[in-house]
C-alpha positions in Angstrom: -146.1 -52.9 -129.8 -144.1 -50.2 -131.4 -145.9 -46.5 -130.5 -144.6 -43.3 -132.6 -145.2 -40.0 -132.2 -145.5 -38.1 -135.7 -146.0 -35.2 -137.6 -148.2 -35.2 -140.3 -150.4 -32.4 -142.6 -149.1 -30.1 -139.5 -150.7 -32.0 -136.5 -149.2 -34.2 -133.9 -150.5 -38.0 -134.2 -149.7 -40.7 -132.0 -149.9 -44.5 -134.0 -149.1 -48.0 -133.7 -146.0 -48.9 -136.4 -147.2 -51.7 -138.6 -145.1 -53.0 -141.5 -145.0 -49.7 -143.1 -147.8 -47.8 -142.1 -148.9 -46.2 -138.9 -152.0 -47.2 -137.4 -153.2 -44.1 -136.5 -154.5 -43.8 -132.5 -157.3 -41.7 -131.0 -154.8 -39.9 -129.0 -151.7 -40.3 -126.5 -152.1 -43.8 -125.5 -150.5 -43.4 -122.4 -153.4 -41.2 -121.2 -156.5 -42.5 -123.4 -155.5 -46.3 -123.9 -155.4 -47.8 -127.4 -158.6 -47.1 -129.4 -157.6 -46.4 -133.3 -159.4 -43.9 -135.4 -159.5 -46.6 -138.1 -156.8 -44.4 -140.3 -153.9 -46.1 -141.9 -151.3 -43.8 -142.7 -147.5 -45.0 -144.9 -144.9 -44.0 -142.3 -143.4 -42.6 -145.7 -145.5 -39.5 -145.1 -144.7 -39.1 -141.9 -142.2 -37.3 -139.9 -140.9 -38.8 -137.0 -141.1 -36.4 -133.6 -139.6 -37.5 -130.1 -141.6 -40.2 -129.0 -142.3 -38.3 -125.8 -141.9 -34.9 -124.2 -141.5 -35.1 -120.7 -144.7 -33.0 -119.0 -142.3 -33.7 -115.6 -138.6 -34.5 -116.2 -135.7 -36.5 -117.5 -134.3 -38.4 -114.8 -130.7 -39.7 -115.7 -128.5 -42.1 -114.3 -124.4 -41.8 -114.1 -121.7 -44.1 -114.1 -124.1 -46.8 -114.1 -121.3 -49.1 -116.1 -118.5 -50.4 -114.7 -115.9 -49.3 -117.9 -117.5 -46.5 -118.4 -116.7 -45.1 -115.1 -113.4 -46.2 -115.1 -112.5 -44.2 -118.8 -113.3 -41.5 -116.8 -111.0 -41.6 -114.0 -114.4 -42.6 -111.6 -115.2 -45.3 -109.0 -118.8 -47.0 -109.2 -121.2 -45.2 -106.9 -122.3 -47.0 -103.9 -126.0 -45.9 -104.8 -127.6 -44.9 -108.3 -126.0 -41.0 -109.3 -129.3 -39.4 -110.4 -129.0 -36.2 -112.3 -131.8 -34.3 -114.2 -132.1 -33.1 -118.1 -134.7 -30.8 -118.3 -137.9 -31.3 -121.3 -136.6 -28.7 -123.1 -133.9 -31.3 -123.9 -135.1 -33.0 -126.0 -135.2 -33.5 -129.8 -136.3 -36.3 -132.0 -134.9 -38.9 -134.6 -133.3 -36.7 -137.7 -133.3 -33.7 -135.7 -130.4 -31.6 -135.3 -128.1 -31.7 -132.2 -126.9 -28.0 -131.8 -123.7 -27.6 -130.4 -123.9 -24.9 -128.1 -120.7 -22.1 -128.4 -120.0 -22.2 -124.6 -118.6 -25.7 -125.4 -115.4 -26.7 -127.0 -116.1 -30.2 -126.4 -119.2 -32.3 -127.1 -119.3 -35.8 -126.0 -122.1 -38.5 -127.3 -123.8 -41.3 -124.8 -126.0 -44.3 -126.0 -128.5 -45.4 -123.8 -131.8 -47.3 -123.2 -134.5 -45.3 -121.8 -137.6 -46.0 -119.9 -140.3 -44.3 -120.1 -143.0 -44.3 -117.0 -146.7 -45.1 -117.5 -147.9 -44.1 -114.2 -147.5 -42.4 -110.9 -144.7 -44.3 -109.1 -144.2 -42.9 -105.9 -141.9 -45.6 -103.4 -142.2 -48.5 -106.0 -140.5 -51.8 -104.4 -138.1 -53.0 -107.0 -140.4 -56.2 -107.6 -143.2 -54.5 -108.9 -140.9 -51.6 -110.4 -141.2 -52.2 -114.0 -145.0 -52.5 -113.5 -144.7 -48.8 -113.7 -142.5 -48.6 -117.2 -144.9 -48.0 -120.2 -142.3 -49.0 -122.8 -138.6 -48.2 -124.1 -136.7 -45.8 -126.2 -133.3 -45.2 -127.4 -131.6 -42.0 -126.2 -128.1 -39.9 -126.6 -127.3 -37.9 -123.3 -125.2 -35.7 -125.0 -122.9 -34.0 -122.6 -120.8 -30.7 -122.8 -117.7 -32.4 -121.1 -115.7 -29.5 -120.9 -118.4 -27.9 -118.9 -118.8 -31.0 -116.4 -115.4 -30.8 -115.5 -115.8 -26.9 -114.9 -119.0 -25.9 -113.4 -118.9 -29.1 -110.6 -122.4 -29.6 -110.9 -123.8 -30.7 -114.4 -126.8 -28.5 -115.3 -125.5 -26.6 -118.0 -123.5 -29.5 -118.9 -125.8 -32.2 -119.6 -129.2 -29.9 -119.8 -128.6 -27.8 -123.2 -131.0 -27.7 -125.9 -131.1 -30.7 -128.2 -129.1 -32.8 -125.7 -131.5 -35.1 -124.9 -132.4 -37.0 -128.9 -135.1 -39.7 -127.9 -136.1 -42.3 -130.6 -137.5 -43.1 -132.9 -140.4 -45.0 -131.2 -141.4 -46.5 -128.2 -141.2 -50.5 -127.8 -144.1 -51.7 -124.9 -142.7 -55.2 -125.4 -139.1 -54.5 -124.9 -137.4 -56.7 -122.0 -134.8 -55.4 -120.6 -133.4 -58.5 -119.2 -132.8 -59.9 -122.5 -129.7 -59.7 -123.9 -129.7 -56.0 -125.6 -126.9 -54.2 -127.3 -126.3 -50.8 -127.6 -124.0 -49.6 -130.1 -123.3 -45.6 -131.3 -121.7 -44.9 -134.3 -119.7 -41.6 -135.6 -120.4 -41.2 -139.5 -120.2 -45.0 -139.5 -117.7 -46.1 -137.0 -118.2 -48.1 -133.9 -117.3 -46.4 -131.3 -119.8 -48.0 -128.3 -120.7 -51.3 -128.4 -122.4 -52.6 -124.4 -124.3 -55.0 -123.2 -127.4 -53.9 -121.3 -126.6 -56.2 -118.6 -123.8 -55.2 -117.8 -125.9 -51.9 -115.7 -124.3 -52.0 -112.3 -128.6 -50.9 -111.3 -131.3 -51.9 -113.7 -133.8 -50.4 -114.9 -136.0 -52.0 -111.9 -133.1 -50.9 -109.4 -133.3 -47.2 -110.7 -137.0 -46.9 -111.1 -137.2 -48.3 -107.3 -134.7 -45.7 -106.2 -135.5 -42.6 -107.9 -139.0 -43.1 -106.8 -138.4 -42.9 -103.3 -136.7 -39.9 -103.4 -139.2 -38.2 -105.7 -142.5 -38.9 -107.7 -142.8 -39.8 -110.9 -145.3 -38.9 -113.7 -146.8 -40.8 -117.0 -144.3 -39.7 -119.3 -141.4 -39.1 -117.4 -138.1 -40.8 -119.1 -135.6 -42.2 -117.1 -131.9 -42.5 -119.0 -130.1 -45.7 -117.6 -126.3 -45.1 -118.4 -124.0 -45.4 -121.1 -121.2 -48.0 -121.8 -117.9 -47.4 -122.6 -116.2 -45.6 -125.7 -117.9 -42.2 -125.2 -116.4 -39.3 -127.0 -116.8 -36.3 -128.7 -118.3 -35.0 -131.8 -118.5 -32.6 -134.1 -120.9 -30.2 -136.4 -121.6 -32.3 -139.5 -120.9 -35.7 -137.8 -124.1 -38.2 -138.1 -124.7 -39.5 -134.3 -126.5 -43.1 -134.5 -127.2 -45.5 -131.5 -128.9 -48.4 -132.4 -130.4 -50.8 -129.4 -130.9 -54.6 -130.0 -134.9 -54.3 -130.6 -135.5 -50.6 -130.5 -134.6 -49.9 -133.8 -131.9 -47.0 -134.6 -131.5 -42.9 -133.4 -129.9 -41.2 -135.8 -128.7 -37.3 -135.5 -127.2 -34.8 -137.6 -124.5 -32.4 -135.3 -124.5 -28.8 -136.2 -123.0 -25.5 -134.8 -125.2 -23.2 -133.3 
């Protein structure tokens, strides 16, 4: 089931994407399950928002691929890296990414992310994904110049607009499938990963991040990017398309 989140005749509207249309939903079906209003609406008329804005937090993963580490001079962690985006993050499909002036280099990072359905608080990694309402696609766009000069990534990774989720959320994805992830930069490849090859999965992560703090229906959790990341800039179309999940596409613009 593919869930969007929408804009339409200036309200906010959660639906069900069906060939075209969205079947429109009584409300945020992560809090008030999956009773429609009865409305069909063409997805033609609608704008596309983030599929979800964290209430909690973005919880983000680094290094979690092998060659990706390694085009950056790093060694695998022994554990999952966590690091934190904050809400104000995030931007949706189309959206612009503005690239803030205290940067001279912006880098893009295709990812899956998972998006939690319900308290998880010390989740064994068995039952893990239990607690994952469904999938997005993100971009954990990163000010790398900043990364390498502040030492701790805050600024770096937590900007406005550096967090584009989209464009809907899948509550059938499985990430044990064989998933791609690719990003293009005005049409050229320049990721292209196999979601298998995670050193942590998404169970892995979910288990781990839980124990060290709770999480909360609608939290996002960004599981790592593969190798080929590199900058961007204003004018340059961002997309990262996942194997199932559809495509994110973003328009780069100075600030």
């Amino acid at each position: 089931m593919r869930i969007a989140r929408v804009s339409h005749q200036e309200a906010i509207t959660y639906g069900i994407v069906d060939e075209g249309e969205l079947v429109v939903l009584k409300g945020d079906p992560m809090f008030v399950g999956f009773d429609t209003t009865g409305e069909r609406i063409p997805l033609a008329e609608v704008t596309l928002l983030a599929p979800v804005i964290p209430r909690s937090k973005i919880v983000a993963i680094a290094r979690n691929y092998r060659d990706h580490a390694a085009e950056l001079g790093n060694e695998v962690p022994a554990e999952p890296m966590l690091f934190f985006k904050p809400n104000t993050s995030v931007v949706g499909p189309n959206d612009h990414i503005v690239l803030p002036r205290q940067s001279e280099r912006i880098d893009f990072e295709g990812e899956v992310a998972a998006v939690i359905g319900r308290v998880a608080k010390n989740v064994p990694r068995e039952s893990a994904l239990d607690y994952v309402f469904g999938y997005t696609i993100a971009n954990d766009v990163t000010a790398r110049d900043l990364q390498k000069s502040d030492g701790q990534w805050a600024r770096a990774k937590g900007f406005d607009t550096s967090c584009p989720l989209g464009p809907a959320i899948e509550t059938e994805f499985d990430p044990s499938a064989e998933v791609w992830i690719e990003t293009r930069v005005n049409g050229e490849v320049k990721q292209r990963g196999l979601l298998g090859d995670m050193v942590y999965d998404v169970a892995e992560i979910v288990a781990y991040a839980s124990a060290a703090f709770t999480l909360l229906p609608g939290d996002v959790i960004l599981t790592g990017t593969p190798a080929g990341v590199g900058p961007f800039v204003a004018g340059d179309v961002v997309e990262v398309e996942v194997t199932g999940l559809g495509i994110l596409r973003n328009t780069a613009r100075d600030a």
